[in-house]
C-alpha positions, -999 to +999 in steps of 0.1 A: -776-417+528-782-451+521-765-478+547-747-494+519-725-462+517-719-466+552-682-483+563-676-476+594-689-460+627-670-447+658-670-436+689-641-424+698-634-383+707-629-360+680-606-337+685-617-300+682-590-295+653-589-326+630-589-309+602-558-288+589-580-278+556-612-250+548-646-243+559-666-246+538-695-226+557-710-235+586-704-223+628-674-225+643-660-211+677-626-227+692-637-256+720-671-249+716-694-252+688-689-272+655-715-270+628-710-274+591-690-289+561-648-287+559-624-295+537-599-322+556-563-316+546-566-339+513-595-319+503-620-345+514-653-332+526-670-337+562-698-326+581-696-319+620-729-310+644-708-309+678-706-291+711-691-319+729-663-342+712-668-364+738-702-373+733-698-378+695-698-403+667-681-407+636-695-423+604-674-431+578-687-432+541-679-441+510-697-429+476-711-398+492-701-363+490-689-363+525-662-385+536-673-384+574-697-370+594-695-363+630-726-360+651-733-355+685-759-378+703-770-382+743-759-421+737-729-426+714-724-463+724-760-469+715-764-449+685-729-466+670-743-503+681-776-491+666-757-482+635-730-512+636-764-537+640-780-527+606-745-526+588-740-565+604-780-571+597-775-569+555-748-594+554 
């Protein structure tokens, strides 16, 4: 995805149900695994790769077909000031 459809990033834990909508297809085991797109409750699509909410971030888009993804990484400070440093680098 291009970093101009990028709005946001964040680190904070994602809770193993945030969404109240569908899945769309994808792996899913209750507080353990979370692969795959779902629906949010407004219809909205996202994408979560996660084992661990706690080691996760969050990237907020706009102009994509997903509205979020959520991504587990060994460094989610890094990756999000990684991420946060080429959003500030375009302006």
């Amino acid at each position: 995805m291009p970093l101009e459809h990028v709005v946001s990033v964040s680190t904070g834990r994602v809770p193993w149900r945030p969404l109240r909508g569908l899945k769309l297809g994808g792996t899913s085991s209750p507080s353990t695994i979370k692969e795959g797109r779902f629906l949010d409750a407004d219809g909205r699509m996202m994408f979560f790769e996660m084992r661990h909410p706690d080691g996760c971030v969050t990237v907020h888009l706009d102009h994509e077909k997903y509205k979020s993804i959520v991504f587990e990484v060994p460094d989610k400070r890094q990756t999000a000031k990684t991420i946060t440093d080429a959003l500030n680098s375009r302006k």
